[in-house]
C-alpha positions as CSV (number, residue, x, y, z in Angstrom):
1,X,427.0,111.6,211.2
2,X,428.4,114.6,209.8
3,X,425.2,115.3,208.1
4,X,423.1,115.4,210.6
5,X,424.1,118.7,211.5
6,X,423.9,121.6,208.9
7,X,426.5,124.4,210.9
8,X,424.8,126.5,208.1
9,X,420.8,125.8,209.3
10,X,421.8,126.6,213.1
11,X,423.9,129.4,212.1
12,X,420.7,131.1,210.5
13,X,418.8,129.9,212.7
14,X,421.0,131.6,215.6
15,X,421.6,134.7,213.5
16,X,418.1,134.6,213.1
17,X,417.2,134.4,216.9
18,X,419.5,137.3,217.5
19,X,417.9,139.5,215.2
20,X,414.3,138.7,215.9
21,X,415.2,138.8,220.0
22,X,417.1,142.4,218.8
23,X,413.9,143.6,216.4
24,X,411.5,142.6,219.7
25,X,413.8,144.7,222.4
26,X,413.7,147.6,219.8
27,X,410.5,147.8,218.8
28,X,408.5,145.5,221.1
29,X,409.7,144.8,224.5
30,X,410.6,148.5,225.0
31,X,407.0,149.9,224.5
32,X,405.9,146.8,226.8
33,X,407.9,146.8,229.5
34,X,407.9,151.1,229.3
35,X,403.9,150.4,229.4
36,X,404.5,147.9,232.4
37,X,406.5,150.5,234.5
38,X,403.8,153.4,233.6
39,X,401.2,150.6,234.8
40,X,403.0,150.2,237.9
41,X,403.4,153.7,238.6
42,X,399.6,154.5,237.6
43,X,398.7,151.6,240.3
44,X,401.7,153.4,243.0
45,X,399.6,156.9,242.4
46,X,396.4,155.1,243.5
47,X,397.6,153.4,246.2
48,X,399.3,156.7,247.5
49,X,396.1,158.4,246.6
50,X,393.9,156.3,248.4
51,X,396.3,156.1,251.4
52,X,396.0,159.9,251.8
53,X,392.3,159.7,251.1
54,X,391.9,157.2,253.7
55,X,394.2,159.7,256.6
56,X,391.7,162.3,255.0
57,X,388.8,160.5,255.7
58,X,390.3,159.2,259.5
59,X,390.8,163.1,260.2
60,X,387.6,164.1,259.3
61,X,386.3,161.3,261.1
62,X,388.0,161.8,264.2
63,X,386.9,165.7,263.9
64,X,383.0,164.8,262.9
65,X,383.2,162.6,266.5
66,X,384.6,165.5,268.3
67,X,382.1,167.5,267.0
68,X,379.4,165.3,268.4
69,X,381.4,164.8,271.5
70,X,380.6,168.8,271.6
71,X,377.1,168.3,270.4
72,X,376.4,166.0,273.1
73,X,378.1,168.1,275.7
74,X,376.0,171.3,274.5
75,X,373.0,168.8,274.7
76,X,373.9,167.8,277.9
77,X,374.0,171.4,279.2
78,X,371.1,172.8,277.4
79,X,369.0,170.2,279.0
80,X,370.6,171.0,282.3
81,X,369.9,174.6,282.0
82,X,366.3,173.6,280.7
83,X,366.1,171.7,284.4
84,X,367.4,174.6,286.5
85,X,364.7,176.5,284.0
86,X,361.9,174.5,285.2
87,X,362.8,174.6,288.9
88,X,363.2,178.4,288.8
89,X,359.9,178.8,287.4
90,X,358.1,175.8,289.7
91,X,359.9,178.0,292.7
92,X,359.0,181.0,291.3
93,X,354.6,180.1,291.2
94,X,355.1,178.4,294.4
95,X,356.0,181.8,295.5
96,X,352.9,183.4,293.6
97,X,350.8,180.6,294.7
98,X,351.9,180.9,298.7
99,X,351.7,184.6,298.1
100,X,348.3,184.5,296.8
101,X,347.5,182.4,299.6
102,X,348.7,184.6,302.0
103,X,346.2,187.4,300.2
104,X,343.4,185.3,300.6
105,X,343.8,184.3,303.9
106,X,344.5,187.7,305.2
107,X,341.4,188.8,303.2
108,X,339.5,186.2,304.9
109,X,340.6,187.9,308.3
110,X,339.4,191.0,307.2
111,X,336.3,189.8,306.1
112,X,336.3,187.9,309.2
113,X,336.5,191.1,311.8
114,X,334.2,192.9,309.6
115,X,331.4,190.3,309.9
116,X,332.5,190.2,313.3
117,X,332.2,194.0,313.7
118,X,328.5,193.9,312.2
119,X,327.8,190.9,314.1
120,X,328.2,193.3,317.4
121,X,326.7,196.2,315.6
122,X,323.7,194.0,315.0
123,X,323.8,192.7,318.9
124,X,324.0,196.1,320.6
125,X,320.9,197.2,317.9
126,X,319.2,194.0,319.6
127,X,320.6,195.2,323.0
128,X,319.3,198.4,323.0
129,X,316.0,197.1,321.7
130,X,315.4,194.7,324.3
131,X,316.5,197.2,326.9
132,X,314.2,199.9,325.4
133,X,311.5,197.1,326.0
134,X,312.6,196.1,329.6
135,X,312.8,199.6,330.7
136,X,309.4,200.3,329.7
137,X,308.2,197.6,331.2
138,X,309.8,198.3,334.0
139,X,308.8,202.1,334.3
140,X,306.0,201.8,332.8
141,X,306.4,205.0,331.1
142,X,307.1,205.9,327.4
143,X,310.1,208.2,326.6
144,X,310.4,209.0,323.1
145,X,312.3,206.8,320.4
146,X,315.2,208.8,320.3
147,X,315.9,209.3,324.2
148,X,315.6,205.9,324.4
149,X,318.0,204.7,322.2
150,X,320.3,207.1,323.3
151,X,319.5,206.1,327.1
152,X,320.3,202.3,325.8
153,X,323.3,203.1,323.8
154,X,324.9,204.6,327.1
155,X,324.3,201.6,329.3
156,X,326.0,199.1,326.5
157,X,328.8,201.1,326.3
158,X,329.3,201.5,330.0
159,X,328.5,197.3,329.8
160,X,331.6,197.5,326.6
161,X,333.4,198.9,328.7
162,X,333.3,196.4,331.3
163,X,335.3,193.6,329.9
C-alpha cells in the first residue's frame, strides 16, 4: 500500500498550492479585494450623498411649504383687503347716490315753490281780471286799464293779507 501514496506527488502538489495561493495574494487577490473595498467605499459616498441630498431636498421642501403657507396667508389677506375695498367703495356711491338724491329732491322743492309762486302770480292776474270785470259791471263806469289794475292789485293784497 506503500505505493499508493507518492510523499513526492503531494509534496509538489502542496508546495505547489502554496505558491500558486502566494502568487494570487500577491498579484491577484490584492488588486481584488483593494478594488472590493474602493467599491464599497464608492457605494458608502453614494449612500452618504444621497442621504444629504434627500435632508437637502426635505429642507427645501419644508421651506417651499412655508413659503406657500405665506402665499396663502398673503392670498388670504389681499382678498380680504379686496372685500373691505369693495365695501368702501359700495358705501362710498351709496353716499353719492343718497347725496344725489337728496339734490334732486331738494330741486324738486324748489321747482315745486316756484311753480307754486307762478301758480299764484297767474291767479291774482285772473283775480284782478275778474274783479276788473265785476267792478265794471258793477259801476258801470270804465276807468282806465292801468287804474284798474292797480285798484285790483290793492284789494288782493289787502285779501293776501287776510289769511
Amino acid at each position: 500500500m506503500e505505493n499508493l501514496i507518492d510523499i513526492k506527488l503531494v509534496l509538489t502538489q502542496i508546495l505547489g498550492f502554496i505558491l500558486l495561493v502566494w502568487i494570487l495574494g500577491r498579484f491577484a487577490w490584492g488588486p481584488i479585494v483593494s478594488g472590493l473595498e474602493l467599491r464599497r467605499q464608492k457605494i458608502a459616498d453614494e449612500f452618504a450623498e444621497a442621504e444629504r441630498r434627500q435632508k437637502a431636498a426635505d429642507a427645501e421642501k419644508a421651506k417651499f411649504e412655508a413659503e406657500m403657507r405665506g402665499i396663502d396667508s398673503l392670498k388670504r389677506a389681499s382678498i380680504q383687503e379686496g372685500i373691505a375695498e369693495g365695501q368702501r367703495v359700495a358705501a362710498e356711491i351709496k353716499e353719492h347716490a343718497n347725496e344725489q338724491a337728496q339734490a334732486r329732491l331738494h330741486r324738486a322743492e324748489d321747482e315745486v315753490e316756484r311753480e307754486r309762486e307762478k301758480a299764484k302770480e297767474l291767479l291774482k292776474e285772473q283775480i284782478v281780471s275778474l274783479s276788473i270785470r265785476t267792478a265794471e259791471k258793477i259801476l258801470q263806469s270804465k276807468l282806465d286799464d292801468p287804474a284798474q289794475r292797480r285798484l285790483a292789485a290793492a284789494f288782493i293784497d289787502e285779501v293776501g293779507g287776510l289769511r
